[in-house]
N, C-alpha and C positions, 0 to 999 in steps of 0.2 A: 958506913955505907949509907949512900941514898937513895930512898926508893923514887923509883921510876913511875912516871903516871902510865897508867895504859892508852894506846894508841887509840888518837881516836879513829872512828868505821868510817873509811870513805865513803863518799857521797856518788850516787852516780855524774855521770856532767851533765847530762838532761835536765837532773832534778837543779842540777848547781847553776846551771844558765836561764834556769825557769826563770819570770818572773808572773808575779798572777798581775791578770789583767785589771783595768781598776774597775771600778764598780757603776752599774748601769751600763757598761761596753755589752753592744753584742757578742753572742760567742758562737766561734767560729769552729768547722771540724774538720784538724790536721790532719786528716786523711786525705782530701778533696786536691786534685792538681789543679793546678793553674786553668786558665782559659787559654784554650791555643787560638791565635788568631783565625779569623775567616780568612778562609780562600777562594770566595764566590766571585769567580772575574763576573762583570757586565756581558748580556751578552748584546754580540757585535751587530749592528746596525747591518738591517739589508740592504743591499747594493741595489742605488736605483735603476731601474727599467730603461733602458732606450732601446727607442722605436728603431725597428731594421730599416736601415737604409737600400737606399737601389741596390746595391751591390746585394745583398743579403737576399733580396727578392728574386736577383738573377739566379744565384747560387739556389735556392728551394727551386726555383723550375726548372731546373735544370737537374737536379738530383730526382727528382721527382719520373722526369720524363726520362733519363735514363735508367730509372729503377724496373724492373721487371715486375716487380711484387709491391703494394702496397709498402710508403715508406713511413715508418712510424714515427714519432715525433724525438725519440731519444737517438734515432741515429741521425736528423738533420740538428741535434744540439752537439753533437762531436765536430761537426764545421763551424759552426757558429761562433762569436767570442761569449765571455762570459756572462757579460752583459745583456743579451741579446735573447729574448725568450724565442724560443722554437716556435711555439703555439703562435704569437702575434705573426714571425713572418705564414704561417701557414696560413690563418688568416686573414692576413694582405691578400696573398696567391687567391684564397679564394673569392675576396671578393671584386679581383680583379677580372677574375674569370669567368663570373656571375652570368647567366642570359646569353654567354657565348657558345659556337659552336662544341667546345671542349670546356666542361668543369669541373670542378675538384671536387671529390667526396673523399667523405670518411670511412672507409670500410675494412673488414678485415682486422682491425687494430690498426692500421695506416691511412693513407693520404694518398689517392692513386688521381690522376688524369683519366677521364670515363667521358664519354658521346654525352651529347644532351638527347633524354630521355626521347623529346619531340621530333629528335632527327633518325630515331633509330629503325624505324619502321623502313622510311625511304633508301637508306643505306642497304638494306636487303636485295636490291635491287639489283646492285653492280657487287657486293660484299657478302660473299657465303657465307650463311649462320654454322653455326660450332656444331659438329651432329650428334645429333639428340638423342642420349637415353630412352631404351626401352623401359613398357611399364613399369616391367616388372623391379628395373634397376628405380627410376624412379620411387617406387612404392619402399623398394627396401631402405634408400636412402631418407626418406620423409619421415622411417620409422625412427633409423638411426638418429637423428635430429632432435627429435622432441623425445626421447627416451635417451640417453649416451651418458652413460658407456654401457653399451646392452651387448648381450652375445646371441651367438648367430640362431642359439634354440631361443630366443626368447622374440627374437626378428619372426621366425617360422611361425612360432602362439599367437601373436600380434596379427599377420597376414594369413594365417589357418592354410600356410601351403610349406611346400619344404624351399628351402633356399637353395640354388646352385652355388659352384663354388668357383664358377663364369659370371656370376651377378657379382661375387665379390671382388672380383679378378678387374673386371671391367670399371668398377668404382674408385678401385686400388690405381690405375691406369690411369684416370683419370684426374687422381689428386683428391678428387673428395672427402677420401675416408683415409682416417689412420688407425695402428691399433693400438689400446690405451690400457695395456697391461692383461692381467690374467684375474678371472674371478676366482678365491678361492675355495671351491668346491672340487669334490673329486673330479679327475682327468683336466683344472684347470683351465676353461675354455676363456678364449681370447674376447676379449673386451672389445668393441668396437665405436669409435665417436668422430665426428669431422674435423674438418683443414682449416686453414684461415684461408687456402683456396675459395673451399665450399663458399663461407662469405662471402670473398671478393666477385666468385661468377655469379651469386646470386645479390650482390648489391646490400648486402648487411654489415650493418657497424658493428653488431654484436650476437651474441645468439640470443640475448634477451629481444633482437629486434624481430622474432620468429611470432606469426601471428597466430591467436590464443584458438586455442579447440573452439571455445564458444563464439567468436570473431568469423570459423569456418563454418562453421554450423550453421548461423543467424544467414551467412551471406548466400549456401546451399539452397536454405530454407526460399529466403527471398527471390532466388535464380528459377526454383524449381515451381512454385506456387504462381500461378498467374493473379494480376490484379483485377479487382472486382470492377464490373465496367460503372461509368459513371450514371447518375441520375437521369442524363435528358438520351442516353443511349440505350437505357431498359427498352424493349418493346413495351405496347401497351396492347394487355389480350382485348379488352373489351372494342380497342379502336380497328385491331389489324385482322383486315379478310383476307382471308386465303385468295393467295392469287388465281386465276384459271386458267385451267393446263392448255398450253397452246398444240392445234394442234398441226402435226408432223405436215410436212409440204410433200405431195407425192412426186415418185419420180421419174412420173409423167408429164408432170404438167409443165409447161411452158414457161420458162422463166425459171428453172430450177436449178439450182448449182450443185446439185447434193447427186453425189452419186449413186447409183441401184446398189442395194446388196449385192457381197459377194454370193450370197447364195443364191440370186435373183440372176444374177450373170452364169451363176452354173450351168444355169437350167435351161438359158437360152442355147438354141440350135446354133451352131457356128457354122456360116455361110460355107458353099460348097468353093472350091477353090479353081480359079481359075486357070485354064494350063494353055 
């Protein structure tokens, strides 16, 4: 018999297909995947601006003028093409409209058709004004305004009176006021803030356009304080004498236009009557 060698010990195949790298190579670590490409597209050039043509200007005054309500600038972009910015034709309209009897403002968060300021006084004349809030509705709304979203106990603290529930009724009627949730405190009372109405009757682009506590203050101040007269309208005590008292013309005497007291007329006898 022959003996047999022993088997030699397989190799793994990793070790078997290794080979080492040569010397001075960098070394690298086979754990690390690949690099996957970028997929950063460019991004895509904006689409240039053209100016609105006629047609485009027709269309804004005409949306305009049939709009009831201040028109904002994203609903005259739904007619428009794509190219076409909203804001440029509204700006055309405006300044087409410029120094004429009707111009465009900005108010409410819209673009409405409104009187020129200059002609509005005379328009009173033949065109009934809107009828006007009581004080008291007045005072409540002024508070609402510059406080909002306030509820109706902190309106009462504000004005040191109670509120009726006809002041809010007639506000609510109105359009001025709406209501802007619940505070949450026990019995969660009702929040109260204004309209994009309110704006538009009162001629505001925004409510930051509301003028400042101190802005009313200053202008009170100034209304209510007479100014100092000037230098050459001082009297001068040391120059000015007293005038002397003129006196009365009687109302006897001749030439006199002044009629007798009534007491002076009581006392005369009245003639006997003639029959």
């Amino acid at each position: 018999m022959t003996e047999h060698e022993p088997p030699a010990e397989a190799l793994p195949a990793a070790a078997a297909t290794e080979t080492p790298p040569p010397e001075g190579a960098p070394e690298t670590a086979a754990s690390e995947p690949p690099a996957e490409p970028s997929l950063d597209l460019p991004a895509p050039e904006p689409k240039p601006r053209v100016a609105p043509s006629a047609d485009h200007i027709r269309l804004t005054e005409a949306l305009i003028f049939a709009s009831p309500d201040p028109v904002p600038a994203r609903q005259l972009a739904a007619l428009l093409p794509e190219d076409v910015e909203a804001e440029d034709a509204l700006r055309e309209v405006q300044a087409r409209f410029a120094g004429s009897g009707v111009e465009l403002h900005e108010i409410g968060g819209g673009w409405q058709f409104r009187t020129a300021p200059d002609l509005a006084q005379r328009l009173t004349r033949v065109i009934s004004r809107p009828r006007r809030l009581p004080r008291v509705a007045m005072e409540t709304l002024a508070i609402i305004a510059w406080h909002q979203p306030v509820t109706r106990a902190q309106v009462e603290e504000i004005r040191g009176a109670t509120l009726s529930q006809q002041t809010l009724d007639a506000l609510l009627e109105a359009g001025l006021i709406r209501t802007a949730g619940h505070r949450e405190v026990p019995g969660r009372p009702s929040l109260w803030a204004t309209t994009p109405q309110f704006l538009a009757q009162f001629g505001l682009k925004d409510l930051k356009d509301l003028p400042k506590r101190e802005e009313l203050v200053n202008e009170q101040s100034s209304v209510l304080e007479p100014s100092p007269p000037a230098e050459d309208d001082r009297p001068n005590a040391a120059t000015v004498e007293p005038a002397a008292p003129e006196a009365a013309p009687s109302a006897l005497e001749p030439g006199s236009h002044d009629a007798p007291p009534d007491d002076a007329a009581e006392q005369q006898p009245l003639p006997p009557s003639v029959e």
